[in-house]
C-alpha positions in Angstrom: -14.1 87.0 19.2 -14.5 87.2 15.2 -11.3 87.6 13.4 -11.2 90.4 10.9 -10.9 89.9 7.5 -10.0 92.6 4.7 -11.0 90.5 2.2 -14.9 90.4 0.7 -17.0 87.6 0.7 -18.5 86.9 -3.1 -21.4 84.7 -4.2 -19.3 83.8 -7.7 -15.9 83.7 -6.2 -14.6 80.8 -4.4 -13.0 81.2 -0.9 -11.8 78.2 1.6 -14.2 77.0 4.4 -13.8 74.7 7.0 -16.8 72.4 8.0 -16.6 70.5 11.4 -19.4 67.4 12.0 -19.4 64.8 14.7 -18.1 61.3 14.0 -16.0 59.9 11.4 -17.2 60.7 8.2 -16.7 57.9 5.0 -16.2 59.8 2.0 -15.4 58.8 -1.7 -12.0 60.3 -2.2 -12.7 59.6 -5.9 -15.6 61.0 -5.9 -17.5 64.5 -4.7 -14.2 64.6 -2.0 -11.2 64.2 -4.2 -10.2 67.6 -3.6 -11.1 68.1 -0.4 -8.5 68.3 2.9 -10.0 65.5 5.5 -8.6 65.8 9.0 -10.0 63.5 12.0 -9.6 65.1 15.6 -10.0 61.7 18.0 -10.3 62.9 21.8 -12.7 60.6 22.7 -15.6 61.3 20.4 -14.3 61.8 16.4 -14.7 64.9 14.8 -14.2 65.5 10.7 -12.9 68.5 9.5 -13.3 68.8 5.4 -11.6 71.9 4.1 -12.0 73.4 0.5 -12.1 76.0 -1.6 -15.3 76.7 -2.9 -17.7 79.1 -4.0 -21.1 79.7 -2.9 -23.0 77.0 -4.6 -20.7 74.5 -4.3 -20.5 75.4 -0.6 -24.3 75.1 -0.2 -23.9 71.9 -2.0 -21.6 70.5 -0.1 -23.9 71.5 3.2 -26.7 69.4 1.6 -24.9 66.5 1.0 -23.9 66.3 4.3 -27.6 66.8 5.7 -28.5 64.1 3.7 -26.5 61.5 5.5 -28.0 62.9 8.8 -24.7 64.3 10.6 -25.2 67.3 12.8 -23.0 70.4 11.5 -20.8 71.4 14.2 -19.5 75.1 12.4 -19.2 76.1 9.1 -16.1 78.7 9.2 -14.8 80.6 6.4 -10.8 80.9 6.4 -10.3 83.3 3.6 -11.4 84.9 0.6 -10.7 83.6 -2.9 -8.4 86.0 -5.0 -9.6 84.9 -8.6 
């Protein structure tokens, strides 16, 4: 069931996603990832969580790059709405 938010989603406001793939995921923590909250959930197969707070664009861009390095997306879940 889909939690209810009373917040409101906006295309220039950032808000804090979570984005599930399979595997373990190298990133550059200098890099694109510095800011970015990396979990690894081991049961067997891994599974990287990278959390962030981000707006739409960045968001989309963040999708992309991980298309490009041919991972399968596992969910995309927004936690909550930015308050800026």
């Amino acid at each position: 069931m889909r939690k209810e938010h009373k917040e409101r989603l906006s295309l220039d406001r950032p808000s804090t996603y979570q984005i599930e793939v399979p595997r373990l995921v190298a990133v550059n923590r200098a890099g694109w990832a510095a800011e970015m909250a990396i979990t690894v959930e081991d049961q067997g197969d891994p599974i990287t969580s990278l959390t962030d707070h981000l707006d739409q664009a960045a968001l989309n861009g963040l999708l992309r790059r991980l298309y490009s390095t041919g991972l399968p997306l596992i969910s995309a879940v927004w936690l909550e709405a930015g308050f800026s």
